[in-house]
C-alpha atoms as one frame of an Amber mdcrd trajectory, in Angstrom:
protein
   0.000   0.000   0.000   1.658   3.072  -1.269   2.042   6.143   1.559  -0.073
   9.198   1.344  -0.516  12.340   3.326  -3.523  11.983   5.206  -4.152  14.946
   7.241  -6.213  17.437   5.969  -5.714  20.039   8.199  -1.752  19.802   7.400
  -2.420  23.274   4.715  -4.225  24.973   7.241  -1.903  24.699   9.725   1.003
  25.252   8.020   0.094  28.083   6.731  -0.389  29.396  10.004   3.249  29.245
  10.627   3.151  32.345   9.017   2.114  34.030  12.124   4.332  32.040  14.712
   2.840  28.734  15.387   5.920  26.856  14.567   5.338  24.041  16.620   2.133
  22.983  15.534   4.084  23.472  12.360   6.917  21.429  12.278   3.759  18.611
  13.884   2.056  19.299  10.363   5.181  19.118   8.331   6.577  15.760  10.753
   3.155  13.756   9.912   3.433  14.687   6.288   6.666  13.723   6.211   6.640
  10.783   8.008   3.238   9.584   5.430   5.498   9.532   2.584   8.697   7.986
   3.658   8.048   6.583   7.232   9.308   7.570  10.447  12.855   5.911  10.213
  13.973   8.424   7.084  11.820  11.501   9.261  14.583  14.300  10.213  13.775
  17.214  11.699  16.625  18.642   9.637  14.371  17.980   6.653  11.426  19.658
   8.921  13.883  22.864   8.991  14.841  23.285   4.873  11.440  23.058   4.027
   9.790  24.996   6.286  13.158  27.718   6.247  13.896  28.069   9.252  17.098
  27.881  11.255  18.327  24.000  12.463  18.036  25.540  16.060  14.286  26.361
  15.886  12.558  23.546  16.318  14.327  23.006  19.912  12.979  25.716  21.425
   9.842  23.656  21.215  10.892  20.582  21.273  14.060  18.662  23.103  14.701
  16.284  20.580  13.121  14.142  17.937  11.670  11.804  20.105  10.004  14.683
  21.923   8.817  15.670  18.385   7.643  12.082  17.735   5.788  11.427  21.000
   4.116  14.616  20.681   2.751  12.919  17.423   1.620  10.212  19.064  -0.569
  11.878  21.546  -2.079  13.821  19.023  -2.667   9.634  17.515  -4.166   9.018
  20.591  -6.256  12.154  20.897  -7.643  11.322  16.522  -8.116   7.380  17.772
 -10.056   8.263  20.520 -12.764  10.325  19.030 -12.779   7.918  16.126 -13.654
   5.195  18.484 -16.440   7.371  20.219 -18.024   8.024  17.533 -17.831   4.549
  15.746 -18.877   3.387  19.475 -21.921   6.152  19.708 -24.532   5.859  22.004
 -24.828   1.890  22.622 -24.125   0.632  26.198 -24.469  -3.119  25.367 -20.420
  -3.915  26.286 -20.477  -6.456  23.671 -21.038  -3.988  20.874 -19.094  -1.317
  22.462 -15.848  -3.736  22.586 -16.797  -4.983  19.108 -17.141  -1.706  18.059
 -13.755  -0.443  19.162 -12.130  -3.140  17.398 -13.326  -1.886  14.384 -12.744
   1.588  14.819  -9.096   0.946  15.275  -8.561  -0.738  12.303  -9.921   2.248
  10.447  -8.143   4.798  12.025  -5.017   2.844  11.142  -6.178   3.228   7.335
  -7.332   6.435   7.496  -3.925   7.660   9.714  -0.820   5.408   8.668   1.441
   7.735   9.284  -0.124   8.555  13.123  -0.579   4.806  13.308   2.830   4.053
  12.593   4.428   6.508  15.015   2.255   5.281  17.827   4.003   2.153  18.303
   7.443   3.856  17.049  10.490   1.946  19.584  11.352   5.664  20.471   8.299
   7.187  21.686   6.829   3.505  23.552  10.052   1.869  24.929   8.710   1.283
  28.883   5.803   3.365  28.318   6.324   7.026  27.460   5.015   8.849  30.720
   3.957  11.953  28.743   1.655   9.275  26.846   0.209   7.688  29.155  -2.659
  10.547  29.740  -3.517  10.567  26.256  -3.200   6.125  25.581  -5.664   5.874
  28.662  -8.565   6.458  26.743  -7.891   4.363  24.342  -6.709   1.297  26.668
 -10.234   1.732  28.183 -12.202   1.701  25.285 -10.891  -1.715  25.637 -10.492
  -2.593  28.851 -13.879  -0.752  30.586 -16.186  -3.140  28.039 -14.283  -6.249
  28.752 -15.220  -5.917  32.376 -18.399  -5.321  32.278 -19.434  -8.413  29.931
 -22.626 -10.355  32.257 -20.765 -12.840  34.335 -16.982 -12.386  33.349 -14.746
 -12.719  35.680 -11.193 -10.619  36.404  -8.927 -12.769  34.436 -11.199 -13.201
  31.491 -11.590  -9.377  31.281  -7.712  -9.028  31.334  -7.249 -11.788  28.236
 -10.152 -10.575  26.608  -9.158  -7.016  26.714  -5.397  -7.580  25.116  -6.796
 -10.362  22.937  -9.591  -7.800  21.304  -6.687  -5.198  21.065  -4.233  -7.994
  19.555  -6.521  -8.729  17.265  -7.449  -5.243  16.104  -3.855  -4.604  15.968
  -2.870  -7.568  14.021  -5.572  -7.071  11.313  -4.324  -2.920  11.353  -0.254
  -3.625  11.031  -1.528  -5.744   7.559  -2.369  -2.811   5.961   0.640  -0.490
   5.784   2.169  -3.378   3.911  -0.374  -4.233   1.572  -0.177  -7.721   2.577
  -3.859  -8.378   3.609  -5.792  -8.400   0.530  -5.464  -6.802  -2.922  -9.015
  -5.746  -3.020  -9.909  -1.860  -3.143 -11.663  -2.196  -0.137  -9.068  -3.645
   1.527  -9.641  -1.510   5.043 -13.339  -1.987   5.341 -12.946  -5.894   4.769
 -10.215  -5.362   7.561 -12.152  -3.722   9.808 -14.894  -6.163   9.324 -12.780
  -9.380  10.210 -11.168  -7.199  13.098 -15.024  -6.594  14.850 -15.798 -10.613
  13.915 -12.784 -12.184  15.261 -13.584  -9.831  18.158 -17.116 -11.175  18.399
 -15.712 -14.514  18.327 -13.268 -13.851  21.503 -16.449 -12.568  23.458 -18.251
 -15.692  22.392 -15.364 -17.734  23.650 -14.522 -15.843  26.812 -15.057 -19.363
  28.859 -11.749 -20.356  27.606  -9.851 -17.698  28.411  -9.818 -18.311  32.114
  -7.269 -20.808  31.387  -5.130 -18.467  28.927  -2.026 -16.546  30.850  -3.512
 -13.638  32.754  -0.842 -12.923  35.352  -0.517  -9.129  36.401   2.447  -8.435
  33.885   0.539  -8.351  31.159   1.202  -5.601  29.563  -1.359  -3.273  27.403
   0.333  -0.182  25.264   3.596  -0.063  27.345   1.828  -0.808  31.240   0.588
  -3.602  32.820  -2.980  -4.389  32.443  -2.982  -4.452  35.996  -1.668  -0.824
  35.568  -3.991   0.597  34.102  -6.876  -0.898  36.366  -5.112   0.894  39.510
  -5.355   4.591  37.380  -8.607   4.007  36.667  -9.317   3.630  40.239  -7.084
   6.178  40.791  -9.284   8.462  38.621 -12.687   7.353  39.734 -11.431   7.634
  43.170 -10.420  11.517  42.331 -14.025  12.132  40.416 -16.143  10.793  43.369
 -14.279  13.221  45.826 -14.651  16.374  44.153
């Protein structure tokens, strides 16, 4: 699958460089970048020629590339996560909701290679990026919150279910950039479509699970499961007091 650009508010917001918005800028110009060559040949060098400014500029916003690059990746987080409420809507049947997720991030990884691609970038998620972690939440529970609330599930099916449903999504998304999944011109929605049914089929299976490795190091976007349970608490905890 050949590499596009893929963010239409790129124009817009370079333009507006123009009047000192560099950073959101040299974002634009990194994503753009990054959708036609990928994010090993992205150099912020590059970033500087074409956008004329000095090699020193950029690091008055940014420390270093992998600053750049995780900054990316919460703005990933931030265009997954409203895709996923909005493929999600208004149902509160869990089984749907999880489903539903599934399926929303195989489409955002179509719609947003190159975001896709620098969310799970070695630099930005080695040990879990703590300036990602605010922005991954959401996403983790889109997973996570459904999972445990199935009728009758218990703890360790939740955990396997949760990073089995996000394997899965995963899986069927890294097949795309490649072009290896299917040759058809619909090759994302038919993606996306095996993505929510393999899901389905996990949820139907959940019994089994129980028996599948569910120890508290399993990990989910760079933290434990077990993790991301406790801030959730955490969170709810905070919520109920104010």
């Amino acid at each position: 699958m050949a590499r596009q650009e893929v963010d239409s508010t790129t124009g817009a917001r370079r333009r507006s460089y123009h009047h000192g918005n560099l950073r959101d800028a040299l974002i634009d110009l990194a994503i753009e970048l990054i959708a036609s060559g990928g994010v090993a040949s992205f150099s912020i060098a590059e970033a500087c020629r074409r956008l004329e400014v000095s090699p020193g500029a950029p690091y008055r916003h940014f420390a270093d590339r992998e600053d750049l690059l995780t900054e990316i990746a919460i703005r990933a987080c931030e265009v997954l996560t409203e895709h996923i409420a909005q493929v999600v809507g208004t149902t509160t049947d869990p089984v749907e909701r999880l489903v539903r997720a599934a399926r929303a991030y195989v489409e955002f990884a179509a719609q947003h290679p190159a975001l896709f691609e620098v969310l799970y970038t070695k630099e930005v998620f080695i040990g879990g990026n703590a300036k990602l972690i605010g922005a991954v939440r959401p996403v983790v529970e889109a997973f996570l919150v459904p999972a445990s609330e199935i009728p009758g599930i218990t703890a360790a099916q939740a955990t396997s279910l949760t990073v089995g449903s996000a394997a899965v999504a995963h899986g069927y998304a890294s097949f795309l950039p490649a072009g290896t999944f299917s040759d058809a011109p619909d090759a994302p929605a038919i993606a996306a479509d095996n993505a929510a049914c393999a899901t389905r089929a996990l949820i139907m299976g959940r019994a089994a699970l129980g028996s599948s490795p569910g120890e508290p190091g399993v990990a989910l976007a760079g933290l434990a499961v077990q993790t991301w349970i406790d801030l959730m608490d955490k969170e709810k905890e905070k919520a109920s007091a104010e």
